[in-house]
N, C-alpha and C positions, 0 to 999 in steps of 0.2 A: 594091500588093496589094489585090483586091478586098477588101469587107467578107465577112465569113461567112455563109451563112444558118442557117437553124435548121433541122436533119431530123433527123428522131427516128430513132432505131434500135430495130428490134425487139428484146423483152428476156426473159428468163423471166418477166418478169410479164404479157407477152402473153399467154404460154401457155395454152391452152384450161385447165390441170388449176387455174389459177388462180379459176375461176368459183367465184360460191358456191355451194358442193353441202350446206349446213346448216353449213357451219364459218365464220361470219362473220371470225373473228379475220383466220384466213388470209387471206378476202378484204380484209380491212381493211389487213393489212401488206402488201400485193402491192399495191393499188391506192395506199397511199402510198410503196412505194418506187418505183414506177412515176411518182409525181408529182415524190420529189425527183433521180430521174434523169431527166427533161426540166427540172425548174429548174437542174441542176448544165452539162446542154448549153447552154441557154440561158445561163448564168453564162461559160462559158467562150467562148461568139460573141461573149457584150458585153466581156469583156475582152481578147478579141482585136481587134475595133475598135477600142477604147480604146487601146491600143498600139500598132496603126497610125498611128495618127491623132494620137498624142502623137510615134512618130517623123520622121509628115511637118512637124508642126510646128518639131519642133527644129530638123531640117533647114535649113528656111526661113528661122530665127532666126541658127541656124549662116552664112545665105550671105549675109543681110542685115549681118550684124556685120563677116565679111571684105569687103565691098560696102563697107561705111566705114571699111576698113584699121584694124580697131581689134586687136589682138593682143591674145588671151587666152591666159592659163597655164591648161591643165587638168591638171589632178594626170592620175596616168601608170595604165593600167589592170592592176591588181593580177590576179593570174593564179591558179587554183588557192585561192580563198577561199570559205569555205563549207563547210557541213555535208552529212550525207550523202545 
């Protein structure tokens, strides 16, 4: 699985009615929620790497261990655990 890249999505904080017309506030919360919805994109491309890349690892690890016939017990995958 390729890595992700990053593209922004247009938001309502683009939105022209966003500009400052004398109500800085406004401008102030739009221009930062506009900030932390590209850190939250950004956050979610680098932990989707990270999880690739921690799967091809295992893998790897997984076929080098059968590679020296070594037999592991893995505990058995619990089904239905978790909150909502």
């Amino acid at each position: 699985m390729p890595p992700l890249s990053v593209k922004r999505n247009p938001s309502i904080v683009d939105a022209p009615d966003a500009a400052p017309n004398g109500n800085q506030t406004i401008f102030k919360l739009a221009d930062a929620a506009g900030r932390l919805e590209q850190e939250m994109v950004e956050s979610k491309v680098i932990l989707h790497n990270l999880l690739t890349d921690l799967r091809y690892k295992s893998s790897r690890v997984e076929q080098r261990i059968a590679a020296l016939g070594i037999k592991v017990d893995l505990p058995e995958e619990e089904g239905g655990i978790g909150g909502p």
